[in-house]
Residue frames as qw, qx, qy, qz and C-alpha x, y, z in Angstrom:
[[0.795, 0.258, 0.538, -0.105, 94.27, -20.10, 4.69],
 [0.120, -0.335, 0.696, 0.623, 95.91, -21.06, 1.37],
 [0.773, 0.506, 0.059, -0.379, 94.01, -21.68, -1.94],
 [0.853, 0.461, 0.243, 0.018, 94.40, -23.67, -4.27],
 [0.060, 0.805, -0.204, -0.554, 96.21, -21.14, -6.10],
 [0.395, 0.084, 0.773, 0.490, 97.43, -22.53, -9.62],
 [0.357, 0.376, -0.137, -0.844, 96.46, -20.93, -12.87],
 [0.718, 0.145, 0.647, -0.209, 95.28, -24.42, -14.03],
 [0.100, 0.347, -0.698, -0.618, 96.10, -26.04, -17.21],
 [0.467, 0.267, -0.213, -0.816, 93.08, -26.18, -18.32],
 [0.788, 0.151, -0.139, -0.580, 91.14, -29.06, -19.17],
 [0.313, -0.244, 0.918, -0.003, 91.51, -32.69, -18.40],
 [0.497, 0.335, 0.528, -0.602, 88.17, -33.09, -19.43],
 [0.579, 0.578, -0.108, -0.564, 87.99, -32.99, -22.70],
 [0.891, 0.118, 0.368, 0.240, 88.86, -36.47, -25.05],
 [0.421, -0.477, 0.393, 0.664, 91.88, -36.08, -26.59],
 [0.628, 0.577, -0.051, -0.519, 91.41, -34.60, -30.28],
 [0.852, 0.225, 0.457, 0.121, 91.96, -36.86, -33.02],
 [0.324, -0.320, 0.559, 0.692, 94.91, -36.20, -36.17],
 [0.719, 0.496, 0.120, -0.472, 92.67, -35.11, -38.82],
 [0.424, 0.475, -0.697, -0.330, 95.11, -37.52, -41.07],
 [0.160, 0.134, -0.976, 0.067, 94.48, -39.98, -38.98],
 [0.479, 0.231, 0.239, -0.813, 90.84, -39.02, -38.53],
 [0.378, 0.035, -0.724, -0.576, 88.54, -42.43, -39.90],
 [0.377, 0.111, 0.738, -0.549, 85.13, -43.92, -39.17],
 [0.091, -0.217, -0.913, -0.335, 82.43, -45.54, -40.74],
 [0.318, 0.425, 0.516, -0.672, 78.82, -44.44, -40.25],
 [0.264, 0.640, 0.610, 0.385, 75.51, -43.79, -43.06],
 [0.126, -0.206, -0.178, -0.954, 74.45, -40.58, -44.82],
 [0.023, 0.249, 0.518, -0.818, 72.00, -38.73, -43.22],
 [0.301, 0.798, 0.129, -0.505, 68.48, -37.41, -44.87],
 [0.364, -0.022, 0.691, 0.624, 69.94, -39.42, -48.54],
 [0.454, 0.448, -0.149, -0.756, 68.83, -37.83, -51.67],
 [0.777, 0.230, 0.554, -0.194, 66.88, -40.14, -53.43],
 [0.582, 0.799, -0.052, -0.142, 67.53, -38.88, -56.88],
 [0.373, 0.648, -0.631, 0.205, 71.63, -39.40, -56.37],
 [0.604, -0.324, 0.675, -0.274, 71.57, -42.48, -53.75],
 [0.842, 0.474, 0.171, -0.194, 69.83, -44.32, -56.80],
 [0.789, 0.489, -0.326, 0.178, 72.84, -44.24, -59.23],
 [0.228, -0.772, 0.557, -0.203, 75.53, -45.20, -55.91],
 [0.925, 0.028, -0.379, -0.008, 77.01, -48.74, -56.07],
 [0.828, -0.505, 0.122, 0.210, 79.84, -50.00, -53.35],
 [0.597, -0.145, 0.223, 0.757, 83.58, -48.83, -53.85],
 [0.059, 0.853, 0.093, 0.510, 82.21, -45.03, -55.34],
 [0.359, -0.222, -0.357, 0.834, 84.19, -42.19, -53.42],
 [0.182, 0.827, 0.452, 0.281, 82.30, -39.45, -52.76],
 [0.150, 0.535, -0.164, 0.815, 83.64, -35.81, -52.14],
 [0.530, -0.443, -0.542, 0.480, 83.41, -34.43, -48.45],
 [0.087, 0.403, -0.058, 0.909, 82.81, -30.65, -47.71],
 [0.002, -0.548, -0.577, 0.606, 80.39, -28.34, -45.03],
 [0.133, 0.258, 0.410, 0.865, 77.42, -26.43, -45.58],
 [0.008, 0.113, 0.475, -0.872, 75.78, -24.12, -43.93],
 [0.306, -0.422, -0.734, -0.435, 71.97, -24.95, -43.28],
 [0.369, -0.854, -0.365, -0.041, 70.42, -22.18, -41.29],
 [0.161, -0.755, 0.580, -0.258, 73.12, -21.14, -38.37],
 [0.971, -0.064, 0.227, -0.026, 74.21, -25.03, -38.79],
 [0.255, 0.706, -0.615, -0.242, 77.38, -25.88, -40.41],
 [0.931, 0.085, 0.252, -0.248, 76.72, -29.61, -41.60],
 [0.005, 0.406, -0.806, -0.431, 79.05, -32.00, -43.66],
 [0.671, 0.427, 0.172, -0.582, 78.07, -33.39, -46.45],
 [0.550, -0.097, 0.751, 0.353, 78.81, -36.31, -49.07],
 [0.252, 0.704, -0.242, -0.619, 78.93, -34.91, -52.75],
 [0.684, -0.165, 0.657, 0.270, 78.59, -37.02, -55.54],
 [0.414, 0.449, 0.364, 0.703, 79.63, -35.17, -59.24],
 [0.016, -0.190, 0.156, -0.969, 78.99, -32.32, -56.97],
 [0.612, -0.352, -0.369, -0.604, 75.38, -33.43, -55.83],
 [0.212, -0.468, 0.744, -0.428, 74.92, -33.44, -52.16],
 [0.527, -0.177, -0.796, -0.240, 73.80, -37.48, -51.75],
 [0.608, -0.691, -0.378, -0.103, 73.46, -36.94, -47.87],
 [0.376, -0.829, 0.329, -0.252, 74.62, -35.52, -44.46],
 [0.626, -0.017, -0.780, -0.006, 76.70, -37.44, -41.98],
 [0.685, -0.615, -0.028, -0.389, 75.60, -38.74, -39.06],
 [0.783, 0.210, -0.448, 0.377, 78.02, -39.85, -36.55],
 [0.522, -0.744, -0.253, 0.332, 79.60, -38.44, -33.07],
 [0.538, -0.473, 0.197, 0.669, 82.94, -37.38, -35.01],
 [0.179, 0.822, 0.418, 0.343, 80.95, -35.41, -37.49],
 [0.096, -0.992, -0.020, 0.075, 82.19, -32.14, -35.20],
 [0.553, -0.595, 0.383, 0.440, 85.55, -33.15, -35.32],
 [0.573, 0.266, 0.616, 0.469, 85.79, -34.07, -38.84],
 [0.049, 0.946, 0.320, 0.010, 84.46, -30.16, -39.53],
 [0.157, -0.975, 0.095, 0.129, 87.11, -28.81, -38.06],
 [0.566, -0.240, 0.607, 0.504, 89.80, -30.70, -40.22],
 [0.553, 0.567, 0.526, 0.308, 87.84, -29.70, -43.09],
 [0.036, 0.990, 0.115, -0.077, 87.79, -26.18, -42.10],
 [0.476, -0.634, 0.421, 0.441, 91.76, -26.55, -41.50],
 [0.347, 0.654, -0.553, -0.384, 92.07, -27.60, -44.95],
 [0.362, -0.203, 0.909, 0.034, 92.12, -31.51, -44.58],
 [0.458, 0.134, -0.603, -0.640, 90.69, -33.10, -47.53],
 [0.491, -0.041, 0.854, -0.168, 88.35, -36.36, -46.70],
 [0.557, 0.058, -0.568, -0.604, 86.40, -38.53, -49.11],
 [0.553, -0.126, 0.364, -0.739, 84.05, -41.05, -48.38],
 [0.145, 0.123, -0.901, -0.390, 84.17, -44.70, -49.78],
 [0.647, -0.134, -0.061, -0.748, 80.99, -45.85, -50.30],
 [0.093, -0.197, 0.973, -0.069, 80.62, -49.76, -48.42],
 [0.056, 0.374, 0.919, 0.113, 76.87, -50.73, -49.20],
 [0.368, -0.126, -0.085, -0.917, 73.67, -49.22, -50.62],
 [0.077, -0.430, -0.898, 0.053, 70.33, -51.27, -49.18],
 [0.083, -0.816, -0.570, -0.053, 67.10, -49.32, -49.92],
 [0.015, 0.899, 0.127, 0.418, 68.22, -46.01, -49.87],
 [0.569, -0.779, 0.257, 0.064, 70.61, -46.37, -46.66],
 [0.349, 0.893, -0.212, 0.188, 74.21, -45.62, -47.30],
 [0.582, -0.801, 0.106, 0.094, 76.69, -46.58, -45.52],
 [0.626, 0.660, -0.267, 0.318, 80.41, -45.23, -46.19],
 [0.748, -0.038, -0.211, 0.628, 84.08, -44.91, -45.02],
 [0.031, 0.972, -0.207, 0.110, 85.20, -41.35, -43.90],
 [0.648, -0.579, 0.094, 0.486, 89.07, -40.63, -44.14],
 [0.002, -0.755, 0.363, 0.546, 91.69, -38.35, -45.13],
 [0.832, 0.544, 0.095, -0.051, 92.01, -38.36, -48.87]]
């Protein structure tokens, strides 16, 4: 009897990864800080970075260095790992209503 044999190249499975340069999506901040949501108007950019909350590594939206909120989103893991590489993103801000946020993500 014959097997298979092949050393398999590995994954079909997975969705192809995304170009962090070409890495953009839209989605709202997570868990917004009241105190810095308050002064955010439409067209603000805010800063992008991760930060480690517990054994979590989270991204965050940074405005004058104040974190305004998380994001939420599916490509939240992918976007991580473009930051970690070194990819820059910012975050355009498209509408504040009551405390909900909702911005651009893309490479700066």
């Amino acid at each position: 009897m014959s097997g298979s044999g092949g050393t398999g190249g590995g994954g079909g499975f997975d969705p192809p990864e995304t170009d962090c340069g070409a890495l953009t999506f839209t989605t709202q901040l997570s868990s917004p800080k009241a105190s810095v949501v308050r002064g955010l108007k439409e067209q603000d950019v805010l800063d992008l970075a991760t930060e480690v909350v517990g054994r979590v590594t989270v991204v965050v939206a940074l405005r004058s260095g104040e974190v305004a909120g998380g994001l939420a989103s599916p490509l939240v893991q992918r976007l991580r790992e473009c930051i970690e590489a070194g990819t820059e993103f910012k975050a355009q801000v498209l509408s504040v209503d009551r405390g909900q946020v909702r911005v651009r993500v893309r490479a700066a």
